[in-house]
One Martini backbone bead per residue (centre of mass of N, CA, C, O) as a GRO file, in nm:
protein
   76
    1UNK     BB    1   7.691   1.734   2.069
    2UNK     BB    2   7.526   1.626   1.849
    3UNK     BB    3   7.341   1.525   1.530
    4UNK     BB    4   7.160   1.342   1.675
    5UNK     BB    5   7.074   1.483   1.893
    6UNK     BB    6   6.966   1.718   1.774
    7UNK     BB    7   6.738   1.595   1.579
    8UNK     BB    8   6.579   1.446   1.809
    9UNK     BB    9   6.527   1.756   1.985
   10UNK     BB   10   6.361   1.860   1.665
   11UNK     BB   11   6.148   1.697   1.521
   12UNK     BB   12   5.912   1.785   1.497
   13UNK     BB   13   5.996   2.084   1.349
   14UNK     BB   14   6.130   1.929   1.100
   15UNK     BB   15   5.845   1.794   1.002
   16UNK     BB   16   5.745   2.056   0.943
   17UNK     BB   17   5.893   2.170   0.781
   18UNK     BB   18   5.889   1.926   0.521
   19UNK     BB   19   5.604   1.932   0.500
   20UNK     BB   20   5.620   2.253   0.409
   21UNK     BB   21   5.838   2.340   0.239
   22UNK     BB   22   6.112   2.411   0.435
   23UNK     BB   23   6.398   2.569   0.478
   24UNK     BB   24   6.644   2.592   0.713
   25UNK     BB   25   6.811   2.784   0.531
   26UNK     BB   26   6.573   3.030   0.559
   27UNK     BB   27   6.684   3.206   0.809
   28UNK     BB   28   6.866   3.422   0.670
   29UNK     BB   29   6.563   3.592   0.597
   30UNK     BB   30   6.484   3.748   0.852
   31UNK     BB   31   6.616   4.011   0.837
   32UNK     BB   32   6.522   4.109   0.574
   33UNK     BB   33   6.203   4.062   0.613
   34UNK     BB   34   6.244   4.272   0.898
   35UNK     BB   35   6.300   4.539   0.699
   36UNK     BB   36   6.074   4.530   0.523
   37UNK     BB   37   5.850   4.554   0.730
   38UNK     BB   38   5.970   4.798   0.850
   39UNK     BB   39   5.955   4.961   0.576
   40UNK     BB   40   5.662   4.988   0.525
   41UNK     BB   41   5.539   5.094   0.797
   42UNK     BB   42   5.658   5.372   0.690
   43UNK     BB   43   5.575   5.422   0.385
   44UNK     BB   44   5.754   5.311   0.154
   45UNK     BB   45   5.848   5.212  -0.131
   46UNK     BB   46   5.932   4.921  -0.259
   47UNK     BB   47   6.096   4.985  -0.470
   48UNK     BB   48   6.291   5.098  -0.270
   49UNK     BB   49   6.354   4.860  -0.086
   50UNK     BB   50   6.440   4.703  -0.279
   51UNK     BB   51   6.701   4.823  -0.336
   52UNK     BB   52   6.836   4.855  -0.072
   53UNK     BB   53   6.830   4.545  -0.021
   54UNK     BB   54   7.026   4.459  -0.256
   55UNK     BB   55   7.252   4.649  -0.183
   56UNK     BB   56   7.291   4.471   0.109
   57UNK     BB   57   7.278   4.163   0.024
   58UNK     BB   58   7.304   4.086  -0.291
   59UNK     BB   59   7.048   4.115  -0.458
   60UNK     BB   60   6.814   4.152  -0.624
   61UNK     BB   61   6.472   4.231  -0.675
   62UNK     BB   62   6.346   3.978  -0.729
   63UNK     BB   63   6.421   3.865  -0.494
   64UNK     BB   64   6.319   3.978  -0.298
   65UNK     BB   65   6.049   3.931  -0.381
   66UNK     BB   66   6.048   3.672  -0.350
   67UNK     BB   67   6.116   3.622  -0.010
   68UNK     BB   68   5.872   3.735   0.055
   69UNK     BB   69   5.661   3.553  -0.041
   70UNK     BB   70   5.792   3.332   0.111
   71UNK     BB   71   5.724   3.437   0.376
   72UNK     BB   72   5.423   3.464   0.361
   73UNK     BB   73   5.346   3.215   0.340
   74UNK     BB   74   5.109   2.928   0.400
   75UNK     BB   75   5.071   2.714   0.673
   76UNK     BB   76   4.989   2.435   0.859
   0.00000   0.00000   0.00000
């Protein structure tokens, strides 16, 4: 399979997400963010899933909060 090949047969979702400003390489944020959702449903504190998560992936703490909210938000 080709580049070409990919993006035609994707073309649809590729144009939904430039729509609506997600970058496909926002995939990476997937594991973090359902590790978020599934600290939350424990009943964990924010502040302590930030830490957790921040020294599992290398991110500061502050990240972690963009990524979730950057997840959260709402498309088209």
């Amino acid at each position: 399979m080709t580049i070409y090949d990919l993006l035609k047969d994707n073309v649809a979702i590729l144009r939904r997400f430039h729509k609506n400003g997600v970058a496909v390489d926002s995939i990476r944020f997937i594991p973090l963010y359902e590790e978020w959702e599934s600290m939350v449903a424990e009943g964990l504190k924010k502040q302590y899933i930030e830490q957790v998560l921040s020294e599992k992936y290398g991110y500061t703490a502050r990240y972690i909060r963009l990524v979730v909210k950057y997840m959260k938000e709402q498309v088209i």
